[in-house]
C-alpha positions as a LaTeX table, in Angstrom:
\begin{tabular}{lrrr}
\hline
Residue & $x$ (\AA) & $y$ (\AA) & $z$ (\AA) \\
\hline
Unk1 & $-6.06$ & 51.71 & $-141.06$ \\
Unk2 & $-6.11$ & 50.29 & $-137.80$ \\
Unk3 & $-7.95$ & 51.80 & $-134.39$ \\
Unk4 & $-5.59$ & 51.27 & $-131.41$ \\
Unk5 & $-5.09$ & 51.82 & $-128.33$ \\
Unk6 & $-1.92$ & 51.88 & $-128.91$ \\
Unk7 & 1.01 & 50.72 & $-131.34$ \\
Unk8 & 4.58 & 50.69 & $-132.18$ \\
Unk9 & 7.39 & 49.99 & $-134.38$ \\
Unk10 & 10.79 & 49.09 & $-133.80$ \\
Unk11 & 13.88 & 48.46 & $-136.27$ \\
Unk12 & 16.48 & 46.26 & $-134.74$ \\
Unk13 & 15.06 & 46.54 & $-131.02$ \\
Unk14 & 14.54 & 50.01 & $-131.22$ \\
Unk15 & 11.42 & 51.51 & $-131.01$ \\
Unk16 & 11.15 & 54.58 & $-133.59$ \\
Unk17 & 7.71 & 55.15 & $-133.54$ \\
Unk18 & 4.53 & 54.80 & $-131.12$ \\
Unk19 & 1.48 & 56.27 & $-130.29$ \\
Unk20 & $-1.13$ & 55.47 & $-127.84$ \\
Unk21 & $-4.89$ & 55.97 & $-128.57$ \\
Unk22 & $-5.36$ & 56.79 & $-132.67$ \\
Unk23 & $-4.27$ & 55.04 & $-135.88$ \\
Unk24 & $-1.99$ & 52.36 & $-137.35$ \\
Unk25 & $-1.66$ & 53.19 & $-141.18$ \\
Unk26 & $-0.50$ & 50.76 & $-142.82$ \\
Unk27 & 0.53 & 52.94 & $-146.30$ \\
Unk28 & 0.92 & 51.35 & $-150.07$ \\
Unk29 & 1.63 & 54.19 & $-152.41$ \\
Unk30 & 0.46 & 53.56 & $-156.22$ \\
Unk31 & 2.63 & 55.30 & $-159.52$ \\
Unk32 & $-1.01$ & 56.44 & $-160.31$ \\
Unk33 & $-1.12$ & 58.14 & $-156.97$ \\
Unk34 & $-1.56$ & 61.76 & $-156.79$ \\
Unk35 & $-1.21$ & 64.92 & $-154.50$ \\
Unk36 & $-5.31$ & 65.53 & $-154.82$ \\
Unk37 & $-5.32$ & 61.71 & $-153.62$ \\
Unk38 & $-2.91$ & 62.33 & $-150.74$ \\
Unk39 & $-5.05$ & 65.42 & $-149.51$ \\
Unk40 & $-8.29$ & 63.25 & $-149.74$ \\
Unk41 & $-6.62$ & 60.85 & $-147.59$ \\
Unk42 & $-5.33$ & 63.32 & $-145.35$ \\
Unk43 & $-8.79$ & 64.78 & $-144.97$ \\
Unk44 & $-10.76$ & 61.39 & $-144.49$ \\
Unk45 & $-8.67$ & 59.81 & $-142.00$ \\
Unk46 & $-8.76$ & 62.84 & $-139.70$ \\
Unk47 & $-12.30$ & 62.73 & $-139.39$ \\
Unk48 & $-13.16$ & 59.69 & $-140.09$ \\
Unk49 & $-15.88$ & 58.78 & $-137.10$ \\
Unk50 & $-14.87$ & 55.46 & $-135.82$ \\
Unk51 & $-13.75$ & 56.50 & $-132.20$ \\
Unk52 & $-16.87$ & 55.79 & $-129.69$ \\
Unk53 & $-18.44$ & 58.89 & $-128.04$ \\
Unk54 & $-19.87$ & 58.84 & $-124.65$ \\
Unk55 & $-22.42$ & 56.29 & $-125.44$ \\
Unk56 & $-19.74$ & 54.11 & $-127.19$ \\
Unk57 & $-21.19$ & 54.80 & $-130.57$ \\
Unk58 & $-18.90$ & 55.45 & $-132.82$ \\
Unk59 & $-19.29$ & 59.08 & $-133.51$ \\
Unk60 & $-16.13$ & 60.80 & $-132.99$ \\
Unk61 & $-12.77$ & 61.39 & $-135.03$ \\
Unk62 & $-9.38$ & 61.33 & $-134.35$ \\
Unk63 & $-9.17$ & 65.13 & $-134.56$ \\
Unk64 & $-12.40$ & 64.40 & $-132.08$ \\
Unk65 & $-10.46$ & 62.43 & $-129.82$ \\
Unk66 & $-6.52$ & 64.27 & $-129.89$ \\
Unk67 & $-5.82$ & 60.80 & $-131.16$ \\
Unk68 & $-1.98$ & 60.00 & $-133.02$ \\
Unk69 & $-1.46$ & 58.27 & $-136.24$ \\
Unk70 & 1.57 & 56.13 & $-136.33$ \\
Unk71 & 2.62 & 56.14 & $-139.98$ \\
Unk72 & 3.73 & 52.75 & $-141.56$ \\
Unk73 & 5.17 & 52.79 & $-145.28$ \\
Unk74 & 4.17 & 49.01 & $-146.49$ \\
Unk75 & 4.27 & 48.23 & $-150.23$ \\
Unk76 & 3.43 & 44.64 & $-149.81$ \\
Unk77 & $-0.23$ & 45.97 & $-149.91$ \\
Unk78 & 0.11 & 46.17 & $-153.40$ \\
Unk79 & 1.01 & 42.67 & $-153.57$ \\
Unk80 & $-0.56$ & 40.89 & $-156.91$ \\
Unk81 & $-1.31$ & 37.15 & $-155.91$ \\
Unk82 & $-3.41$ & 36.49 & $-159.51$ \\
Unk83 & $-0.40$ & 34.19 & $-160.78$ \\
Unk84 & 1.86 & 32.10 & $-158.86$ \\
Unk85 & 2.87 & 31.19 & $-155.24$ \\
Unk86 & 4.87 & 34.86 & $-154.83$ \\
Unk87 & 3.29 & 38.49 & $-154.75$ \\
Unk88 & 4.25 & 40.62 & $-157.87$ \\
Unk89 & 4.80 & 44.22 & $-156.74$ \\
Unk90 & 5.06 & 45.63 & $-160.08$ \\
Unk91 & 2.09 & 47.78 & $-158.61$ \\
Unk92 & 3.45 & 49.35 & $-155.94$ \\
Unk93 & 5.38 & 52.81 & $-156.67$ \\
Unk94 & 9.07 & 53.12 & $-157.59$ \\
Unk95 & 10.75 & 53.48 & $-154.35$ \\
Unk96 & 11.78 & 57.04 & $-154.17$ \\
Unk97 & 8.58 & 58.26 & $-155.11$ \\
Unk98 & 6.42 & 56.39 & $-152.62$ \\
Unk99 & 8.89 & 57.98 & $-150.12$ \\
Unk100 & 8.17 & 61.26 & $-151.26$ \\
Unk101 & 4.37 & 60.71 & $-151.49$ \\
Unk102 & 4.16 & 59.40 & $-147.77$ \\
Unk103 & 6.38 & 62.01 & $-146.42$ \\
Unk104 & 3.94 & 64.14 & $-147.72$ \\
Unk105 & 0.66 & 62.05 & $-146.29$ \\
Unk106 & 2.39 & 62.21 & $-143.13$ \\
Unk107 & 3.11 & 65.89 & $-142.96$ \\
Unk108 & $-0.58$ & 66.65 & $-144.48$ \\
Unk109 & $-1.77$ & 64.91 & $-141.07$ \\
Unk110 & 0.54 & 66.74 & $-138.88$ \\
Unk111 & $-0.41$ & 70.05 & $-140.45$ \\
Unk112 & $-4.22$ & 69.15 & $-140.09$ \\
Unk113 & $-3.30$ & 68.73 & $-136.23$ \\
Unk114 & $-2.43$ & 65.33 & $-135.68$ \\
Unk115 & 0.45 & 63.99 & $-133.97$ \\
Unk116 & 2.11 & 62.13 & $-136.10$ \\
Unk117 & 4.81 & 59.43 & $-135.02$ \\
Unk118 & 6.70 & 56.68 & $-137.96$ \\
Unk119 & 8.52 & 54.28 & $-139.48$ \\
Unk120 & 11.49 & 53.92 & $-140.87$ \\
Unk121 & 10.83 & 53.88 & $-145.14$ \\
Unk122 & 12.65 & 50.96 & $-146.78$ \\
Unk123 & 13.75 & 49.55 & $-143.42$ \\
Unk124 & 12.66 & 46.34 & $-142.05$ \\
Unk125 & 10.51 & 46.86 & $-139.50$ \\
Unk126 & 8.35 & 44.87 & $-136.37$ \\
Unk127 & 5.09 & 46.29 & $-135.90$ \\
Unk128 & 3.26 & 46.15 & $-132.72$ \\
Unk129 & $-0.42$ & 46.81 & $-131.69$ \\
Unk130 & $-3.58$ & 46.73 & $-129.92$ \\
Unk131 & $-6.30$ & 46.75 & $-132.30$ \\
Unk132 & $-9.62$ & 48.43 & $-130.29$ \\
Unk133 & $-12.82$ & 47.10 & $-131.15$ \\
Unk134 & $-11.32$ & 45.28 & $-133.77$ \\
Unk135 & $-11.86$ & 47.82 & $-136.09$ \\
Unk136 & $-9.85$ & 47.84 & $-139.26$ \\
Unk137 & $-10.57$ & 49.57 & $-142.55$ \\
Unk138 & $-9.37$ & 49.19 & $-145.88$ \\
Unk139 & $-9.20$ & 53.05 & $-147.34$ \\
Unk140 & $-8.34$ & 53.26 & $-150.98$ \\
Unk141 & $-8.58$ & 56.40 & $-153.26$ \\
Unk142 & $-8.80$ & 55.43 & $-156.48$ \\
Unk143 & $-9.71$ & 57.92 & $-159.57$ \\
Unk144 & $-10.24$ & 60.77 & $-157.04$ \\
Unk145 & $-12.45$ & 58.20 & $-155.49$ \\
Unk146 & $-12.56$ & 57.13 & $-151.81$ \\
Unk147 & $-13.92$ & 53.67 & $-151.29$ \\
\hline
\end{tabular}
């Protein structure tokens, strides 16, 4: 996940998606991925605090800050680079049920109250963004466990 100020995505020159001030998420769905895991991600990134409050500290969320998530399916996160020169993906989720599982991330967000704009699953895809702060975090629920 990505704090921006703002961000896109475009398939074949047209844009599909963007958002201004909020998130990039950058999704990788695992087969050991489960609905309790999609809520808990659901839940943290809507109040996560890394959006600066009035004395810049970073205090507020992005249900805080009316902030947008922009909503990026990207199994190449699962990438395996242990052996060889390529990735393996043989962890990322079959196909059809990582769609499933971040259609379902995405409308957990937009019923928690957060506007919600994405991608295009399967589809090859430019990304565009400001990144504020830099801040990036790597969000991973693992076991029922957010780390």
């Amino acid at each position: 996940m990505q704090r921006v100020t703002r961000a896109s995505v475009e398939i074949n020159g047209v844009v599909v998606g963007s958002i201004d001030s909020g998130f990039l998420l950058l999704v990788g769905i695992e087969p050991s991925d489960t609905e309790d895991d999609i809520a808990r991600a659901v839940d943290k990134v809507g109040h996560l605090r890394v959006f600066p409050d009035e004395a810049g500290q970073m205090n507020r969320s992005l249900l805080d800050t009316d902030g947008s998530a922009l909503v990026v399916s990207q199994f190449t996160l699962l990438g395996d680079l242990r052996k060889g020169r390529r990735p393996s993906f043989v962890g990322a989720a079959p196909p059809k049920e990582a769609e499933t599982m971040v259609d379902r991330f995405v409308d957990g967000l937009r019923r928690s109250g957060v506007h919600v704009e994405t991608g295009v699953f399967g589809a090859s895809m430019n990304v565009e963004l400001v990144n504020s702060g830099p801040v990036t975090i790597l969000l991973e629920i693992r076991d029922g466990r957010v780390t």
